[in-house]
C-alpha positions in Angstrom: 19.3 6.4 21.9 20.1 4.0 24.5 23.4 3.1 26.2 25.8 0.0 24.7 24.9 -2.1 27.5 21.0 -1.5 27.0 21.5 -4.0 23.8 22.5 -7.5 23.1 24.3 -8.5 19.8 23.2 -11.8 18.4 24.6 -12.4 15.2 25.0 -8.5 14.1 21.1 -7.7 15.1 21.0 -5.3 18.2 18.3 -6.4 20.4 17.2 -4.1 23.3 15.2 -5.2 26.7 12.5 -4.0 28.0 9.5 -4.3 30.2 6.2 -5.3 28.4 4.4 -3.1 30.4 6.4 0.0 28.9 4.3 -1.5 25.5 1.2 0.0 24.3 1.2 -2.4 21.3 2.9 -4.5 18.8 3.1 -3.2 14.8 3.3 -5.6 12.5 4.9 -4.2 8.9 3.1 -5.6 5.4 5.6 -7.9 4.4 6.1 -9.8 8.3 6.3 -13.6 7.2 3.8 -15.9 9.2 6.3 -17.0 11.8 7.3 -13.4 13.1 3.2 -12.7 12.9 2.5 -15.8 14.7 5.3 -15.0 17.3 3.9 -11.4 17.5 0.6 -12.0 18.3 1.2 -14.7 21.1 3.5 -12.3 23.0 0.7 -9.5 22.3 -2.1 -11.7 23.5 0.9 -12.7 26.9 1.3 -9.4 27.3 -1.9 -7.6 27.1 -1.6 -5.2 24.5 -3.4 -4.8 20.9 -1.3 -5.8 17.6 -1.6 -3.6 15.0 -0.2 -3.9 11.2 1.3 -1.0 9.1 -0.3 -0.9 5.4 0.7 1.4 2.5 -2.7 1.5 0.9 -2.8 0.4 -3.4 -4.8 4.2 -3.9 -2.7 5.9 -0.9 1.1 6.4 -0.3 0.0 7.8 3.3 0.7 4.7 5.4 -2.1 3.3 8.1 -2.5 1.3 10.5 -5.2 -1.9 11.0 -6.3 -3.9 14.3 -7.7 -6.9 14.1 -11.1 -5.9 13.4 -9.6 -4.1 10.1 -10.4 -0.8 11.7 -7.9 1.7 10.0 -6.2 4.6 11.9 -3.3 7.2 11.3 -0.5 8.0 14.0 -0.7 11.0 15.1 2.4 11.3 17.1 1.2 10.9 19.5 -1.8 7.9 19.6 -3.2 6.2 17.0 -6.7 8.3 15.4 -9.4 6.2 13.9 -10.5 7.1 10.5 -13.7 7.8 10.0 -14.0 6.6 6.0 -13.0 3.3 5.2 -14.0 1.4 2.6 -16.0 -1.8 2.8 -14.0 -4.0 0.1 -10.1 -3.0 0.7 -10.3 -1.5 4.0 -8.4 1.5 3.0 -9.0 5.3 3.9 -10.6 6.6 1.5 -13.9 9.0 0.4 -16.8 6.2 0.0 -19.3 5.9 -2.6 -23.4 5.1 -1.3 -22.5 1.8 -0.9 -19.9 2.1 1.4 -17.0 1.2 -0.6 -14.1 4.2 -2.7 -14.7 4.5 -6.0 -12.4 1.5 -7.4 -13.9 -0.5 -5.4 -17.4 0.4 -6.1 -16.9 -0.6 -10.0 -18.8 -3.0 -11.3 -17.6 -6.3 -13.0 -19.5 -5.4 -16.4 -17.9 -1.8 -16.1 -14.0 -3.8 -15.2 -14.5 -5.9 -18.3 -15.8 -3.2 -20.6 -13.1 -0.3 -19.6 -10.4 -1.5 -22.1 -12.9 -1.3 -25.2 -14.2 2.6 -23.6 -10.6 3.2 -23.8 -9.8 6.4 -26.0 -6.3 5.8 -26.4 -6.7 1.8 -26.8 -9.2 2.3 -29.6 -6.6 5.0 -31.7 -4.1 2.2 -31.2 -5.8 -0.6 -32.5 -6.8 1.3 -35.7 -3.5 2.2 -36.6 -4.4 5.8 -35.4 -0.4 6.2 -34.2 1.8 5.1 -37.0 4.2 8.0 -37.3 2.7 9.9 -34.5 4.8 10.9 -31.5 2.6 10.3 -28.2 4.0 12.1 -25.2 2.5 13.2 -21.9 3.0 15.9 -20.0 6.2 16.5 -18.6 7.6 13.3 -20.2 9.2 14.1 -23.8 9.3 11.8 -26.7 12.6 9.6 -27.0 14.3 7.5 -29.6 13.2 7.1 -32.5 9.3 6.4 -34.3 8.1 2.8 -33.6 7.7 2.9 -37.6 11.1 4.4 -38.3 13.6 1.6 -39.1 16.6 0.8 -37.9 19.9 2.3 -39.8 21.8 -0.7 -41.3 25.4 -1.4 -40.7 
């Protein structure tokens, strides 16, 4: 919270001063468009401090943080904490395989290609294996009506 006069309003966006050196580093969220990241990092590099960027991971909902050496770390609440696992190929937290990279990562092309066809369910569906059947999941229940029932007429 800060006092009204602590802001300026230019065009219905409060803006607040500061002093750079009360910064200890500029975020950058996933979506920032080039000019705002362009802007960012030159007041960053004028003012001394690092730049990170905030990342919701595809595998993870916890979100992390990158610098510009794609080194990943959480906030703490205090400081940013480096993690010790990141993977190779999407730079994400994560537990890594030999190689250095999570296990989606770590799949190989032929395997990528192939999964479809290893499918258990795909294979049931392209024989035919579930006319008349009702598939549900757990927790999810069954709606409607049978892909193969028809539709009353009118």
């Amino acid at each position: 919270m800060v006092p009204p006069n602590a802001v300026e309003d230019l065009d219905g966006v409060l803006l607040g001063r500061f002093s750079p050196a009360a910064l200890r580093c500029v975020i950058l969220g996933p979506n920032a468009e080039s000019s705002v990241k362009d802007l960012c990092k030159a007041r960053a590099e004028e003012w001394s401090v690092p730049i990170v960027q905030l990342r919701i991971g595809a595998r993870t909902f916890k979100p992390f943080f990158t610098d510009s050496d794609l080194r990943a770390s959480t906030w703490s609440g205090d400081d940013f904490q480096s993690i010790a696992s990141v993977c190779g190929g999407c730079f994400e937290p994560a537990d890594l395989s030999e190689s250095g990279m999570c296990q989606w990562c770590s799949i190989n092309e032929e395997a990528q290609n192939s999964a479809a066809g290893r499918s258990l369910l795909a294979i049931s569906l392209s024989l035919g294996l579930d006319k008349g059947l009702p598939f549900e999941f757990e927790g999810m229940e069954p709606r409607g009506r049978l892909v193969s029932q028809s539709k009353p007429t009118k």
